[in-house]
N, C-alpha and C positions, 0 to 999 in steps of 0.2 A: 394062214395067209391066202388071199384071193390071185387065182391064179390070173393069166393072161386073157384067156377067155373069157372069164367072171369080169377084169376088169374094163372089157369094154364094151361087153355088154352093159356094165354100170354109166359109162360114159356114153353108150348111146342111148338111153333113159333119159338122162340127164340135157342132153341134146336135143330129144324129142320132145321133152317136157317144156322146155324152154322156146321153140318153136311153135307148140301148140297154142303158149302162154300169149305170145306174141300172133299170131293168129286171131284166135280168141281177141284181142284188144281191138287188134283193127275190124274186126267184124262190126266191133259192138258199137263203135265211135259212130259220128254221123256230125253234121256240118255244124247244130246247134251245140257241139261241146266249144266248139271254140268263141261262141257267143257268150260274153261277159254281160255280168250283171250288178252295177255296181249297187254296192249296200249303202251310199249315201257319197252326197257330191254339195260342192259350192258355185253358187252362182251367183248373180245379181236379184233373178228370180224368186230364189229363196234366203237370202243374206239378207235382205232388207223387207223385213215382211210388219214390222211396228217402229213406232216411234223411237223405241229407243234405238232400233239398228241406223236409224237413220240422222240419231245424234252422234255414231259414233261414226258414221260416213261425213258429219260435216267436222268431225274431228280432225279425220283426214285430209278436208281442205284446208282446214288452218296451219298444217303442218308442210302439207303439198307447197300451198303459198309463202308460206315461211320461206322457202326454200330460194324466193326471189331478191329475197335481204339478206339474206342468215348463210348461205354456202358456198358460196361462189367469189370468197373474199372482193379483191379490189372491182372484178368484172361484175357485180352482182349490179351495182346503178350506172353503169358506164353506155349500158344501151340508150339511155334518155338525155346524157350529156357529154361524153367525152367523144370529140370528133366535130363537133359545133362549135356554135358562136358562145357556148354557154360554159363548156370547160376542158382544160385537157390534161394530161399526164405532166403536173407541174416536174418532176425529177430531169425531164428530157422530153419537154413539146416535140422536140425533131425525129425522134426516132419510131418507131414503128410503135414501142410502149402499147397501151390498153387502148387500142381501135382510135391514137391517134393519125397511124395512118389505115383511113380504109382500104384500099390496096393489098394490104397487108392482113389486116386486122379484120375486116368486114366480109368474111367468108361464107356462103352459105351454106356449105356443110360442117365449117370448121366451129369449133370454141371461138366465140361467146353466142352465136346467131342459132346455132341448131341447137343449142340447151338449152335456150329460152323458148325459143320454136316450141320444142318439144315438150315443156315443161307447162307453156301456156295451154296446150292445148290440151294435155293429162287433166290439169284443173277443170275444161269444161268437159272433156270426156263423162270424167268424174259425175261434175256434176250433175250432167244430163242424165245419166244412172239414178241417180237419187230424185232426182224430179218426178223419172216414171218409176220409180219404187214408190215413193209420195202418192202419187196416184191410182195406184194397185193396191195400196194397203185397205182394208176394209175399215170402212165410216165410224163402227163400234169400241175401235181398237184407240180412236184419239180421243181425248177428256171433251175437247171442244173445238170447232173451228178456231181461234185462234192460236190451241198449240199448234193445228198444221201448215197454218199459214206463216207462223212465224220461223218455225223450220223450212219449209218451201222460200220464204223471202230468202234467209239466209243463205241458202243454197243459190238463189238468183243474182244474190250480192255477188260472190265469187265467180262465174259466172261473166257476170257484166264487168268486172275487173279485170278478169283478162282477155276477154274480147276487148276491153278499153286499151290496153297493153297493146297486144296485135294490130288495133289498127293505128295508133301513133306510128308504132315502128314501120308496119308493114302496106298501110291503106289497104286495098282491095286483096281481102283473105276470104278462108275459105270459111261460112259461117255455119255453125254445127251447134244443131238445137236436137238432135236424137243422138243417142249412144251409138258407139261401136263395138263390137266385141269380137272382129273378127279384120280379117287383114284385108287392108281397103285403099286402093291407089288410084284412084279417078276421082280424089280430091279438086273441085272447079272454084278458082276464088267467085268473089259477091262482093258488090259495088261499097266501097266503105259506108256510101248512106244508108246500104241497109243493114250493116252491123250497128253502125249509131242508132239506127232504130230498134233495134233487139236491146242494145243496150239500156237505151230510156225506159223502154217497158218493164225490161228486168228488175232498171234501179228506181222505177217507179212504182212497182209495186212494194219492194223491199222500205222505201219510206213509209208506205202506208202501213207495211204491215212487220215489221221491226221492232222491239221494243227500243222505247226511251230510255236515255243516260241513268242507272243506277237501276233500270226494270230489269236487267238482264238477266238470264239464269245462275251467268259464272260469271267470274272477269275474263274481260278479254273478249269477249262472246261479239260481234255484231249488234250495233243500234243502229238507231234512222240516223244520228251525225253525220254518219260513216257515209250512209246511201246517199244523203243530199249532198255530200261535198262531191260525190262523184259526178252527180247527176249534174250539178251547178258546174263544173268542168268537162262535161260532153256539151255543153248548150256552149260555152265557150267555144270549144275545141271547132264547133262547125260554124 
């Protein structure tokens, strides 16, 4: 058995070793350990670098925009009619009900105003992303000018749809033709006629360059019908 003396000399061995360990480490260290290197990342940069990636981002709009009919049950069309001359919560006109009274109902932070707010403007964020990803992709990678224009219209449809949105509800918004990808609060509105103008061009282009009823790729996809009824209701609208 290890005496008294033996056992602590063992424990200050043990003690020493473990200090020196720790010494040693910090010696070796230097500022570039803590520099991280990532082994691979997602961006807009590299996410969207050919045409297919760029079909599966206008996928995303048809689902983002869905989201204006499809999720928001009774409030989802009530921003374009209920509160007017045009319709109101038949159960109980009088009561506060779905933005029969605005006072009440017409909040701008609250439900139904900033979830459209914010919903409208994801759809052009969006799509402004895929414009300059469109743009970035190399000339080699598309069959022909008119796959890329016909994805780019597409992308301008949505687009010009909900800047058409924004500015019925809202007139003089803030028009946003480059992406964001970073946190940005000196947002300045732009006079409604030059959002109608962004719009025209948008959905002017998109007639031109659209496919026709049954040219489509899938069902449901975007044709020119679509572009000219809008365009035919902005010339109205002003």
């Amino acid at each position: 058995m290890l005496n008294k003396i033996e056992m602590k000399n063992k424990f200050s061995e043990k003690v020493l070793l473990f200090a020196g360990s720790i010494l040693l480490l910090l010696l070796s260290c230097n500022e570039n350990v803590l520099n991280e290197t990532p082994l691979d990342f997602l961006s807009p940069e590299n996410a969207y670098t050919k045409p297919e990636h760029i079909k599966q981002g206008i996928n995303d709009l048809h689902s983002t925009a869905r989201h204006l009919y499809a999720n928001n049950g009774t409030t989802t069309f009530i921003l374009f009619a209920n509160g007017t001359d045009q319709a109101y919560n038949g159960e109980d006109p009088v009561s506060a009900g779905t933005m029969n009274n605005y006072e009440v109902g017409c909040r701008p932070t609250g439900n139904p105003i900033s979830y459209y707010w914010n919903l409208f403007y994801t759809v052009i964020n969006r799509a402004n992303a895929y414009i300059e990803a469109i743009d970035e992709i190399d000339e080699e990678k598309w069959r022909n000018d008119e796959e890329k224009n016909a994805l780019l219209a597409e992308v301008l449809f949505f687009r010009a749809y909900a800047n058409r949105c924004i500015v019925y509800l809202w007139g003089d918004a803030p028009l946003l033709t480059k992406s964001t990808n970073y946190a940005k609060v000196d947002f300045v509105r732009a006079p409604k006629a030059d959002i109608y103008e962004q719009i025209e061009e948008d959905l002017t282009f998109a007639t031109e360059n659209l496919p026709v009823r049954g040219k489509e790729e899938a069902p449901g996809r975007i044709t020119q019908g679509a572009a000219w009824h809008f365009l035919s209701e902005i010339y109205l609208a002003q």
